[in-house]
C-alpha positions in Angstrom: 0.0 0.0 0.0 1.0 3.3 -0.5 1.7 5.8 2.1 -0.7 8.9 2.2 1.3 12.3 2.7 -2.0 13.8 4.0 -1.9 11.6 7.2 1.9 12.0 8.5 1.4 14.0 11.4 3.7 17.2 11.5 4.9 16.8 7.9 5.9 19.7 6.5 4.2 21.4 3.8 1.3 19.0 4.9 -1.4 21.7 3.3 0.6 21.9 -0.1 0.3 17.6 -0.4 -3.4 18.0 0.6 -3.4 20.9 -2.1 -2.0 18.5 -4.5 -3.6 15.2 -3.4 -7.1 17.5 -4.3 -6.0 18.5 -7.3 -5.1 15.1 -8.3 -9.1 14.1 -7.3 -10.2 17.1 -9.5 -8.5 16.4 -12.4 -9.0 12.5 -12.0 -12.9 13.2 -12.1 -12.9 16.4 -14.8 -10.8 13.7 -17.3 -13.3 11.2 -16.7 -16.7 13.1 -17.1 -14.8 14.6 -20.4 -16.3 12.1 -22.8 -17.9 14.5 -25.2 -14.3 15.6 -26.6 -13.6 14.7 -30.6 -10.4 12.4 -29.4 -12.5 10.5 -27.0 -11.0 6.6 -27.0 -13.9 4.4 -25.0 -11.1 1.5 -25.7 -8.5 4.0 -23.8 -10.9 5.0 -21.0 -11.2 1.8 -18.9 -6.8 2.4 -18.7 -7.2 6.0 -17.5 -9.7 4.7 -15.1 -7.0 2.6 -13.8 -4.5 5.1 -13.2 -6.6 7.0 -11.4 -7.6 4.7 -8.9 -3.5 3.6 -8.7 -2.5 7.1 -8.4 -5.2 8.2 -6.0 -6.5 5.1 -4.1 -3.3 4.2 -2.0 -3.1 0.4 -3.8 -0.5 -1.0 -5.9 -2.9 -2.2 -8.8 -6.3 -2.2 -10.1 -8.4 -3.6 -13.1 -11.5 -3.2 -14.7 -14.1 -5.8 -15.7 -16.9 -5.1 -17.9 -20.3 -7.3 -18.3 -21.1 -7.4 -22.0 -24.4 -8.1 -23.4 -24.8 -11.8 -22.7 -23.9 -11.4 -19.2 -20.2 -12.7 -19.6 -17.4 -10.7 -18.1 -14.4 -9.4 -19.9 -11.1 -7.9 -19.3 -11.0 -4.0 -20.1 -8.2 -2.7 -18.3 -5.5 -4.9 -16.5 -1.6 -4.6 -15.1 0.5 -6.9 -17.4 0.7 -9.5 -15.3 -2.6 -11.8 -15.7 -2.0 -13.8 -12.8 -1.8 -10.7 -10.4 -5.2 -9.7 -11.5 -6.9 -12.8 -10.6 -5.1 -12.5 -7.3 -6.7 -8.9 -7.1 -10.1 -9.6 -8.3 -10.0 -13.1 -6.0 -9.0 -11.1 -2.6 -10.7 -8.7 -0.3 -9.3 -5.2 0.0 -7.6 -5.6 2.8 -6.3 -2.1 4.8 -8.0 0.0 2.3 -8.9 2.8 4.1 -13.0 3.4 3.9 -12.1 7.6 2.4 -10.5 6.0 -0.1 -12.8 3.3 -1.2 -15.5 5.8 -1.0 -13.5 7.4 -3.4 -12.7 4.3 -5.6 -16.6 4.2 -6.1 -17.1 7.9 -6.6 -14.4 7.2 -9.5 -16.2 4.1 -10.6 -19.7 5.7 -10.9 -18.6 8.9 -12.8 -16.7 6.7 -15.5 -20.4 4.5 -15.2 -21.8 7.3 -15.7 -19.5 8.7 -18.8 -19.9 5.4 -20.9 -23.1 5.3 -20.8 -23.6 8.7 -21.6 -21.2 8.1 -24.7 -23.0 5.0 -25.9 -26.0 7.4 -26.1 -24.5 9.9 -27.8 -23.1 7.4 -30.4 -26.6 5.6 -31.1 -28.3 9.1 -31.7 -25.8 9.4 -33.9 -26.1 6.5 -35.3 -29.9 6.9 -35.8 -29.6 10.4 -37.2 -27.4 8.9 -40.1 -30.0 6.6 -41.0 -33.0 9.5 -40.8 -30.7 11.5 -43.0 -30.2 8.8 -45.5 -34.0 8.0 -45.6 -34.5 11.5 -46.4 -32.1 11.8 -49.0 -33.1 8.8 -50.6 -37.1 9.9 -50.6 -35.2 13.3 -52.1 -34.1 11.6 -54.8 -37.5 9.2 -55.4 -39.3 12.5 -55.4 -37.0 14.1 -58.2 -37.1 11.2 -60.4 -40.4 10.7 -59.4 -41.4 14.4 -61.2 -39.4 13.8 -64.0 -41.5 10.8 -65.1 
C-alpha cells in the first residue's frame, strides 16, 4: 500500500500535499466526465480509469471488468501480469482505508456514468445517419419521381 502524505502528522508542507492530493481528485474526475471531446477513446478509457484509482486510491494495482451483453465478463483494463489480476479480483481489499474506497466508487460511478452517456451519444448518432439517409433517398425518389 501506498503511504498517504496527508496523514503523516507534522509533515511539513502537509497543506501543499493535501493541495495537490485534491487536485489530483479534481483532475482524475474532470478527465473522466470529459467524454464529449472529438479524441475520446472508449477503448482507452477503462486504462485511464486505472491510473486514477492507482494514483489516488493508496493500492499498488487495479483492473477493470466489464459485463457485456450476454452477461459474460471481460477484461478491459488490466496490469500486465494476468495472474496478479486474478489475485486482485479473488481477494478482499484488505487495509484500504474506507475515504478511499469511498472514493474508488465515486471514481467508478462517474466513469459508469460517462460510458453510458457516450454510448447514447453514439446511437443518436447512429440513428440520425439513418433518418438523413432515408431523407435523402425519398429526395431523390421524389426528383425522379417528377421527371417521369
Amino acid at each position: 500500500m501506498r503511504g498517504d502524505p496527508q496523514q503523516t502528522p507534522g509533515a511539513a508542507g502537509s497543506d501543499d500535499a493535501v493541495a495537490l492530493r485534491e487536485r489530483r481528485v479534481a483532475r482524475a474526475f474532470v478527465s473522466l466526465a470529459d467524454t464529449m471531446v472529438d479524441d475520446f477513446d472508449p477503448s482507452e478509457f477503462p486504462h485511464v480509469l486505472v491510473e486514477h484509482c492507482v494514483d489516488l486510491l493508496e493500492v499498488d494495482a487495479a483492473g477493470v471488468l466489464l459485463r457485456d451483453r450476454r452477461g459474460g465478463v471481460r477484461v478491459a483494463a488490466a496490469p500486465s501480469d494476468k495472474a496478479e489480476l486474478l489475485e486482485l479480483f479473488g481477494a478482499e481489499p484488505a487495509g484500504v482505508r474506507p475515504t478511499s474506497a469511498h472514493l474508488g466508487q465515486a471514481l467508478v460511478d462517474v466513469a459508469t456514468i460517462a460510458i453510458l452517456r457516450q454510448r447514447s451519444i453514439g446511437v443518436a448518432e447512429g440513428l440520425a445517419g439513418q433518418v438523413q439517409t432515408a431523407l435523402n433517398a425519398r429526395a431523390i425518389i421524389a426528383h425522379h419521381a417528377g421527371r417521369a
